[in-house]
N, C-alpha and C positions, 0 to 999 in steps of 0.2 A: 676444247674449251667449252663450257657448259655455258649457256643462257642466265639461265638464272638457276643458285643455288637454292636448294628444296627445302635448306634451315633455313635460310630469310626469308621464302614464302611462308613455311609454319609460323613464324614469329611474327610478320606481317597480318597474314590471316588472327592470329589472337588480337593484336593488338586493334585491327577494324572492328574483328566482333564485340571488345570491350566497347568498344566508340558507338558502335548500333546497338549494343544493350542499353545504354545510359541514352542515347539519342529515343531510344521509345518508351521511356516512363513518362507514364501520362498527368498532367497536372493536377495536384488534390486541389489548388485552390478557387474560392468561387468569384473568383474575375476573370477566369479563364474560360472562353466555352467553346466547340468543338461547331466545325461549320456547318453540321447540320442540325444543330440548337439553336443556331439565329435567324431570328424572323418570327420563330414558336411563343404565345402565347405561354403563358403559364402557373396554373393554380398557385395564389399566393394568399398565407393568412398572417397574422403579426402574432407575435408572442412574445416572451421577456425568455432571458437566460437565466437557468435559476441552476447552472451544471457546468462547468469544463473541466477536462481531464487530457492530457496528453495519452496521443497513441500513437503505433507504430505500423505502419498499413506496408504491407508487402504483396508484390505481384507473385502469384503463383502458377506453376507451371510454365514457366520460362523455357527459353530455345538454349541457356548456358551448359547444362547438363551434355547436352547433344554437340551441340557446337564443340565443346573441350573434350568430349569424348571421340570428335572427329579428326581435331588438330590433335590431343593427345597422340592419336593411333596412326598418325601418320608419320608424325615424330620418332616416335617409338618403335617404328618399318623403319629406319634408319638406322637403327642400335646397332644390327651385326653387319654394317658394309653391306656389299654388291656381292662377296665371297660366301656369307653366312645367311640361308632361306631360313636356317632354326630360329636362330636370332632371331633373324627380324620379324618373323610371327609372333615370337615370345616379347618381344619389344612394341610391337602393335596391341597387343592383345594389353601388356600394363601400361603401357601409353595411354588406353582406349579407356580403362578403369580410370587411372588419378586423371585423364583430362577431364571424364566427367563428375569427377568428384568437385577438381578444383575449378572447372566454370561452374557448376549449382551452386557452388558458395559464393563466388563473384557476381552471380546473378544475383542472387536473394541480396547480398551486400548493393547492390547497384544500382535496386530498385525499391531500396526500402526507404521510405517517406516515413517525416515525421508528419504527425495532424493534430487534429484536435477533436475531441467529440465534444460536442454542444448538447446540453438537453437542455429544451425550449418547453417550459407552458405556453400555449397558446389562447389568445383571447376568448377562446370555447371551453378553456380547463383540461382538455388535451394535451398529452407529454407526449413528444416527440424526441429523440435524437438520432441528429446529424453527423457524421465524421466527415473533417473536408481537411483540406489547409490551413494555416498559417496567416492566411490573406484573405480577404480584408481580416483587419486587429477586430475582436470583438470581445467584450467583457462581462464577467458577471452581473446580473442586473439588468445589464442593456434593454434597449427595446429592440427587433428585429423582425425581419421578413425571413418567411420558409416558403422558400419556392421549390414549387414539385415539380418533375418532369423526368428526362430520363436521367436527369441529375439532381437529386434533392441540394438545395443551395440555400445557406442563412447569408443574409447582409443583413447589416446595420440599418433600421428603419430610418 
């Protein structure tokens, strides 16, 4: 009798790497900041919003590709049994193809953020723009802060 079956490990294993892909997209919006941004000083001037437009921010270069290409290929060493070595190469080998096909696509699906770009005049006649989040709400016209740093961030003045 066997420990543990090798198909509920592969199904397992996908189902955590979906769980730590989503678990590490990083937050677009500018009330979030990362703990080694706090305490930091930083460049700020005021401007108006005289722009917003929705955009689509995606992480690229993700671990989905690799990861599904690894679960793929392990899955797919299972196709011809313990009796078939042909198989189960040929089974590894297009396991190892669509798992990295179909994690790139659940990556890019799973870390794709909606935003917003801002273009700010600033009180120097300077245009600037911003892509962040959703958060804080900020409107056409507004008045606002541009804060520089190693994350450009608009708030609401």
């Amino acid at each position: 009798m066997k420990l543990f079956n090798i198909e509920y490990l592969v199904v397992l294993a996908g189902i955590l790497t979906v769980g730590l892909l989503a678990g590490c997209t990083p937050s677009l919006n500018a009330d979030t900041y990362d703990y080694s941004s706090a305490g930091h000083a930083q460049p700020t001037v005021r401007g108006t919003v005289i722009d917003i437009r929705p955009v689509v921010v995606r992480r690229s270069g993700g671990l989905g590709g690799a990861t599904g290409g690894a679960i793929g290929g392990i899955a797919g060493s299972l196709a011809g049994g313990d009796d078939h070595p042909r198989d189960n190469a040929m089974g590894a080998v297009g396991g190892a193809v669509a798992g990295a096909v179909v994690g790139n696509l659940i990556d890019k699906e799973i870390t794709r953020k909606h935003a917003l770009e801002y273009v700010i005049q600033t009180d120097s006649k300077r245009v600037v723009s911003v892509v962040q989040g959703t958060k804080p709400a900020i409107h056409k016209g507004e008045r606002v802060l541009v804060m520089y740093g190693s994350k450009t961030r608009v708030v609401p003045a």
